[in-house]
C-alpha positions in Angstrom: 177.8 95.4 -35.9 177.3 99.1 -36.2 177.4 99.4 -40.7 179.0 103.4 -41.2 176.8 105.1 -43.6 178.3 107.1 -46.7 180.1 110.4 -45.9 177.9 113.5 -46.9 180.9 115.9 -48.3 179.5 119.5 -48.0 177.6 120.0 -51.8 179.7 122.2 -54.0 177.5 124.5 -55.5 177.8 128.2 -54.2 175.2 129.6 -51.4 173.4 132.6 -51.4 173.6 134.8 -48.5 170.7 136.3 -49.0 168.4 134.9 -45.9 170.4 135.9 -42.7 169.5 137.6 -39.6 171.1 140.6 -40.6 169.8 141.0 -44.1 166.3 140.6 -41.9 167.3 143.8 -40.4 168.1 145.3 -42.8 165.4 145.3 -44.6 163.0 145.5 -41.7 164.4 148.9 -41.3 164.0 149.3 -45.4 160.5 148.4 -45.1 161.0 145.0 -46.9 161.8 146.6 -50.3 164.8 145.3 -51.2 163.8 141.2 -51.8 163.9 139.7 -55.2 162.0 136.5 -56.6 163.1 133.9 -54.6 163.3 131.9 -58.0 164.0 132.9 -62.0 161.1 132.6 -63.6 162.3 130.6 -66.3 161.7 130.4 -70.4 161.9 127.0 -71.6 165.5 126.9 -74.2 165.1 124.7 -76.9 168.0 121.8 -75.9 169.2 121.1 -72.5 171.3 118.4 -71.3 169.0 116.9 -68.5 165.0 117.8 -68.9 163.8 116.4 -65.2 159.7 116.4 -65.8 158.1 117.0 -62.9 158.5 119.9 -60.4 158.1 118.9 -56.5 160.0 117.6 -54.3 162.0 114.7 -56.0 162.4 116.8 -59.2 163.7 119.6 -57.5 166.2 117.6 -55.4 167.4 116.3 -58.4 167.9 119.5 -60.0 169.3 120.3 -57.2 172.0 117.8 -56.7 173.0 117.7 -60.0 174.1 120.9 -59.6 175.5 120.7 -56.3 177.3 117.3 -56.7 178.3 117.1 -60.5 178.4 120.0 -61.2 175.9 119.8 -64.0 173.8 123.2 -64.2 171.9 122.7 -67.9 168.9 121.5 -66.7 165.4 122.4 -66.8 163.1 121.6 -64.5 158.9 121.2 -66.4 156.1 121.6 -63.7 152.5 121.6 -65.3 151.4 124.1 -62.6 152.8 126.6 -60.2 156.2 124.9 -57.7 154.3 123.5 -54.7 150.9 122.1 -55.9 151.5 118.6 -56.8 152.0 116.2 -54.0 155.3 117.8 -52.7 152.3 120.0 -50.9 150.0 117.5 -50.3 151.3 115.7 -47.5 151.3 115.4 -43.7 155.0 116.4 -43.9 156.7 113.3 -42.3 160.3 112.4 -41.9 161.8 109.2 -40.8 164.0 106.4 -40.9 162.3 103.3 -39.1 162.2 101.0 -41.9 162.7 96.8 -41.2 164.4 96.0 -44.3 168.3 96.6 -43.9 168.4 98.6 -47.7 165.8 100.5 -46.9 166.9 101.5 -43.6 169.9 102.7 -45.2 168.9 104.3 -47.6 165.9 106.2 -45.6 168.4 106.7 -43.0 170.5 108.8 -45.8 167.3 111.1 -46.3 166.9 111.8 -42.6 170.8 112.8 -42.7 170.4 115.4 -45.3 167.1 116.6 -43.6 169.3 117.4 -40.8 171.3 119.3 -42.9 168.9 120.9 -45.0 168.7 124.4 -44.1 172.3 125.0 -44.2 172.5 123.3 -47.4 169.7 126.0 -49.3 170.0 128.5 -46.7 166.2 128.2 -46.0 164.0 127.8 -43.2 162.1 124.2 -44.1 161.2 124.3 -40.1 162.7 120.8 -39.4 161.1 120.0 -36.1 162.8 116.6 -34.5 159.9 115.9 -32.6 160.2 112.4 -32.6 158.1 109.5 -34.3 156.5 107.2 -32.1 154.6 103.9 -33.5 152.4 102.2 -31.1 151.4 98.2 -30.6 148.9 96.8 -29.2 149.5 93.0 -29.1 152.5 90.6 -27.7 152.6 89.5 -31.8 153.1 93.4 -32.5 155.3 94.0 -29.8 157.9 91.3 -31.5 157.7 92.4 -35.0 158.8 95.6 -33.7 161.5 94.7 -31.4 162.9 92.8 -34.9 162.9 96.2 -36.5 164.3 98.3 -33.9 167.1 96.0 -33.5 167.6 96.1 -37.3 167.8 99.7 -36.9 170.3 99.6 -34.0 172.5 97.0 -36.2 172.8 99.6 -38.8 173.4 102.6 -36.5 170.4 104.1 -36.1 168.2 105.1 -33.2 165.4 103.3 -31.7 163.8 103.3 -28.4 161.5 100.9 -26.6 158.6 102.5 -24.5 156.5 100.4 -22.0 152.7 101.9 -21.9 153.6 104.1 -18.6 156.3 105.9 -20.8 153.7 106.2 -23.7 151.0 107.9 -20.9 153.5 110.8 -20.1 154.7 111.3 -23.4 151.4 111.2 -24.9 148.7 111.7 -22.3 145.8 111.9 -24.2 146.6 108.6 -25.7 143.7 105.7 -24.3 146.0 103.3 -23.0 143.0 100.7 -21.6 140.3 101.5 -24.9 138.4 98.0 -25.4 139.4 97.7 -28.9 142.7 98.1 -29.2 144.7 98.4 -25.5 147.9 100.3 -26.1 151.0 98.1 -24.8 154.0 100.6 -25.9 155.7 101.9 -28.7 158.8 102.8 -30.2 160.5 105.7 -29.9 162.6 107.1 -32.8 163.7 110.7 -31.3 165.4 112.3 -34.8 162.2 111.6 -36.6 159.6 114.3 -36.8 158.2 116.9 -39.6 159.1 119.1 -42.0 157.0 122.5 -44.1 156.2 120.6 -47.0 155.8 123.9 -49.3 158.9 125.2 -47.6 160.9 122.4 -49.5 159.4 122.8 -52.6 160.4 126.6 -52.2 163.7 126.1 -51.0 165.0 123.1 -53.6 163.5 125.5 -56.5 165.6 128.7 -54.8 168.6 127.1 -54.2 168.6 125.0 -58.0 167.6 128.0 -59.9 170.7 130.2 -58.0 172.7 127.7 -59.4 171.6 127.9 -63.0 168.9 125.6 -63.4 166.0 126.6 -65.0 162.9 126.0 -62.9 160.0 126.3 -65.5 156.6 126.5 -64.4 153.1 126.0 -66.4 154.8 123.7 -68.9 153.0 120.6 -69.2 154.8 117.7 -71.0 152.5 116.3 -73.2 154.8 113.7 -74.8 158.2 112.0 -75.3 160.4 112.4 -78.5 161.8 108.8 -79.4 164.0 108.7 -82.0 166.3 105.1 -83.2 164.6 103.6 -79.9 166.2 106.3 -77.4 164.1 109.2 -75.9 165.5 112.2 -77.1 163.3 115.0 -75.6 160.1 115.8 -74.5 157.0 117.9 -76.1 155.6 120.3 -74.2 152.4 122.5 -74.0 154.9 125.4 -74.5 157.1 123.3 -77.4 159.6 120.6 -78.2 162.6 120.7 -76.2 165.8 118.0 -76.7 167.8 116.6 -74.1 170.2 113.9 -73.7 168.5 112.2 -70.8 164.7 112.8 -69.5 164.3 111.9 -65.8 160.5 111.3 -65.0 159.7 112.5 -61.3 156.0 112.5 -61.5 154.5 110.6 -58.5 151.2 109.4 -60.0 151.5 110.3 -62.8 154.5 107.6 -63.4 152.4 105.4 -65.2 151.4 107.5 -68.1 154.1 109.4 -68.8 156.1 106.1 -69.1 153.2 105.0 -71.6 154.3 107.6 -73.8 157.8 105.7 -74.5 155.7 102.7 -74.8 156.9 101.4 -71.3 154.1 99.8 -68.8 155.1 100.1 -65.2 154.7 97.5 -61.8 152.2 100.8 -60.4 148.7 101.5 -59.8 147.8 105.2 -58.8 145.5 105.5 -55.8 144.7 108.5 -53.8 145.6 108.7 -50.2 143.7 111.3 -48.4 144.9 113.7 -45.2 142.8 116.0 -42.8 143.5 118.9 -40.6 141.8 119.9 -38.0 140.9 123.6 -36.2 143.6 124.7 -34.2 143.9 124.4 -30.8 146.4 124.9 -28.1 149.8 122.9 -27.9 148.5 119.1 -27.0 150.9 117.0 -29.1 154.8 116.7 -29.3 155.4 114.0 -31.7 155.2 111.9 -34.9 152.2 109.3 -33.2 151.1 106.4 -35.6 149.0 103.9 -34.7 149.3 100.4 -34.8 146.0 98.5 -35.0 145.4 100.4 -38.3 146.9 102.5 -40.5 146.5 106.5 -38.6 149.1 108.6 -38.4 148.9 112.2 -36.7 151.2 115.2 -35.4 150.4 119.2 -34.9 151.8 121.6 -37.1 152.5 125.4 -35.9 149.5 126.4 -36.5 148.0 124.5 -33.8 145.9 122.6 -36.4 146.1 118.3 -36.0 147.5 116.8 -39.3 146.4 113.4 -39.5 145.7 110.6 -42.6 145.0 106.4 -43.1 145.5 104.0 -45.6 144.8 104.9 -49.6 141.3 104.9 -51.0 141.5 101.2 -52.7 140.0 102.2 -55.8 142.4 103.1 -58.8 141.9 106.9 -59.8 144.1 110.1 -60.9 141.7 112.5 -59.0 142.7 114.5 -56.2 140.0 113.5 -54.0 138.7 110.4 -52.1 135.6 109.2 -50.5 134.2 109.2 -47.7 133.9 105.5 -46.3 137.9 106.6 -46.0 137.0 109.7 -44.1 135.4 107.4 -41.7 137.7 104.8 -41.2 140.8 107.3 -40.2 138.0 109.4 -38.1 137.3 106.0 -36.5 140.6 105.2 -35.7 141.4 108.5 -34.4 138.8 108.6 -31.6 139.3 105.2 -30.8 143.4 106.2 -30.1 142.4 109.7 -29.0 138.7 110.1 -27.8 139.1 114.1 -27.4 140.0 114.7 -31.2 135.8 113.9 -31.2 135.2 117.4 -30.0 137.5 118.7 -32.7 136.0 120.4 -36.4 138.0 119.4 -39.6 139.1 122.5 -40.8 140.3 120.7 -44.5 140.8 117.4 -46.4 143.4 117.0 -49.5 144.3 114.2 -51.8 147.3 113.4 -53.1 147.8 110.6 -55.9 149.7 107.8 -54.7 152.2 105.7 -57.3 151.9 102.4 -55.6 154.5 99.4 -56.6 153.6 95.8 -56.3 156.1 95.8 -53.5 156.0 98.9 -51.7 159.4 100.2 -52.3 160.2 102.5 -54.7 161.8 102.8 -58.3 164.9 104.5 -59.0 166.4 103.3 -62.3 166.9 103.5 -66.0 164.7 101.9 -68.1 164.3 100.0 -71.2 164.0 102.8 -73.4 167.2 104.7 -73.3 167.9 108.1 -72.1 164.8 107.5 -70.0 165.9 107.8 -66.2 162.3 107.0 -63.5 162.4 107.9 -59.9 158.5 106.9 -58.8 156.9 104.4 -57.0 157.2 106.4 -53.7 153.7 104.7 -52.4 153.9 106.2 -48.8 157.4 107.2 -48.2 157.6 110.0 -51.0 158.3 113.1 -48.7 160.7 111.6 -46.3 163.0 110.6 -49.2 163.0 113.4 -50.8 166.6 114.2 -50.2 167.8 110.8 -51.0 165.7 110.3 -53.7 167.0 113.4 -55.1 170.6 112.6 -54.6 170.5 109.1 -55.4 168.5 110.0 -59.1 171.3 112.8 -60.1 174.4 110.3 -59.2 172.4 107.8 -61.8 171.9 110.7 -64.0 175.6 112.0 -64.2 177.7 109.0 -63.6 175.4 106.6 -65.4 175.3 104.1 -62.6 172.7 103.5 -59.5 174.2 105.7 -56.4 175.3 102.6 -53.7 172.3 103.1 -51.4 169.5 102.5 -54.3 170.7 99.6 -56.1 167.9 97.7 -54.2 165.3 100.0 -56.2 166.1 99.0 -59.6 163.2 98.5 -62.1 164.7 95.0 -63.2 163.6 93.6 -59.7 160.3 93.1 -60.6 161.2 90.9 -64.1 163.9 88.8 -62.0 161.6 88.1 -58.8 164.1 90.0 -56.2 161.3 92.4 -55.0 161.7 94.8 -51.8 158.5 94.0 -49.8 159.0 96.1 -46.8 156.1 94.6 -44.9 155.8 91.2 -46.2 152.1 91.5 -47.6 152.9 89.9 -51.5 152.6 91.3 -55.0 149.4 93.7 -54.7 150.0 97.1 -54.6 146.7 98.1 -52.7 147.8 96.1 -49.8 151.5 98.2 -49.3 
């Protein structure tokens, strides 16, 4: 039975009009003098309402939707460094709902929704490109566990397609169908997946929250939390104490210790997860392709450059770089899928740090220390959530209650044994 999703009423907040096609004109004939910042550059005040710590994508969103939804505009928003540098950038920009577990598809299925939306919503230009995501298999075993899935998806309304290995050949072509190790039997097909410009959300969310009042405060590390009669009641900063009435921590890796600083221990390791571009070439690549015998995902920006990454590095660290037995393993799989990336340079290599829960799924909750909201956990699926993450976070913000599509991500499911293991692989985080 088809499930309908929650309505998305249009967000309330007033839009600028700033970006059009005829304000392009216009100041193309102006030589491009009359733009402003495309963002406040904010002073932190001394009390706010809602402090959200944290400044890319998830922290922004929430701004964001607090705004937009509930009409709540005192908020600040503390990045440590400039909007765009933490992980929010440091991605390979995929968006997508094929998920197995019926919660999760839901709720990742909400995200894709508002991507869909989301230049009208900030009047921005994210460059949402629908390519399509396509996840291969290469064994009868495979081929089952993702029939299961894609008829989980269908059951809750959402596309998925089946491709024998002569559709994957002209979809992909330069895809080795017959390589010895792992022969390609088909794939699965979900068209609405694709990309988006990761910088270009981190841009936009900080645009569209600080027209609407939110300060958006940059170089502001937080480097504690102010407890007082066992409740947080603000944060200190590298730039001075500031109170709130709730703290929301939206740090990615970084979960871990700032939660340490209310005396709470998390259900996370931190790992790094490294990505790889390579030189640009011509147009060779029209979709999300991921690779089933291991974990390789790749797609081609604009640029012409292949964006491509693996598993995490399976070492704990907070350092935005990995090593290279990783760098071979995701080459390794990459020829073996496609044997012409070997004639390819890698123009670049990033890290981002990876919050990884013992179950894969991610944490959207209050917490034992009061006034203490926590949206982390993200392991792979950060970016694609964004949205949802964001919306989800400022409905348990302002209404005090977990928005219906998280109340699977609560932090009490790890104490009561109800975890959200997504693939089924147990209680260590390295393995998710």
């Amino acid at each position: 039975m088809n499930v309908p999703h929650p309505r998305l009423p249009p967000p309330k907040v007033q839009r600028s009009n700033r970006y059009s096609i005829w304000r392009l004109l216009r100041e193309g004939l102006r030589s491009q003098r009359g733009w402003s910042r495309a963002w406040a550059k904010a002073s932190p005040r001394a009390r706010y309402r809602v402090v959200i710590v944290g400044g890319g994508g998830h922290g922004l969103s929430t701004a964001f939707h607090l705004a937009a939804e509930h009409g709540i505009t005192d908020v600040a928003v503390l990045e440590r460094g400039p909007i765009g540098l933490g992980n929010v950038g440091r991605n390979t920009t995929i968006i997508r709902s094929n998920y197995f577990h019926p919660d999760n598809i839901r709720f990742y299925e909400l995200s894709l929704r508002l991507w869909e939306r989301l230049e009208r919503d900030l009047n921005f230009n994210a460059m949402v490109s629908q390519r399509g995501t396509l996840n291969l298999f290469h064994t009868e075993a495979q081929r089952d566990l993702f029939t299961r899935r894609a008829n989980q998806m269908r059951l809750l309304g959402v596309d998925a397609e089946a491709l024998d290995a002569a559709k994957v050949r002209r979809l992909v072509p330069l895809v080795d169908l017959e390589n010895g190790r792992y022969p390609v039997l088909g794939g699965f097909l979900q068209r609405r997946g694709g990309t988006v410009r990761h910088d270009a959300v981190a841009w936009g969310y900080a645009r569209a929250a600080s027209a609407a009042g939110i300060d958006v405060i940059e170089h502001c590390e937080v480097t504690g939390l102010t407890l007082a009669d066992g409740r947080v009641r603000g944060v200190q900063t590298a730039r001075g104490p500031i109170e709130a009435d709730t703290v929301c921590l939206a740090v990615a890796g970084h979960s871990s210790v700032l939660a340490a600083m209310a005396g709470l221990q998390l259900p996370i390791e931190t790992h790094v997860l490294q990505a790889f571009v390579s030189e640009p070439v011509k147009p060779l690549l029209d979709v999300v392709l991921t690779y089933g015998a291991g974990h390789f995902y790749i797609s081609q920006s604009d640029k012409g450059g292949l964006v491509f990454g693996g598993a995490i590095d399976g070492y704990n660290t907070y350092a935005q770089r990995g090593t290279l037995p990783m760098v071979e393993e995701v080459a390794a799989a990459g020829v073996t899928l496609l044997p012409a990336l070997a004639r390819l340079k890698v123009l670049r290599q990033w890290g981002g740090v990876m919050d990884m829960t013992m179950d894969g799924s991610p944490i959207i909750s209050r917490t034992p220390v009061p006034g203490l909201i926590l949206n982390g956990g993200w392991c792979y699926g950060g970016f694609k959530a964004i949205p949802a993450g964001g919306l989800t976070t400022a409905h348990l913000i302002a209404r005090g209650e977990p928005h219906p599509c998280a109340e699977h991500l609560d932090l009490g499911r790890f104490a009561q044994g109800r975890p959200v293991d997504e693939r089924g692989v147990g209680p260590f985080a390295y393995l998710h």
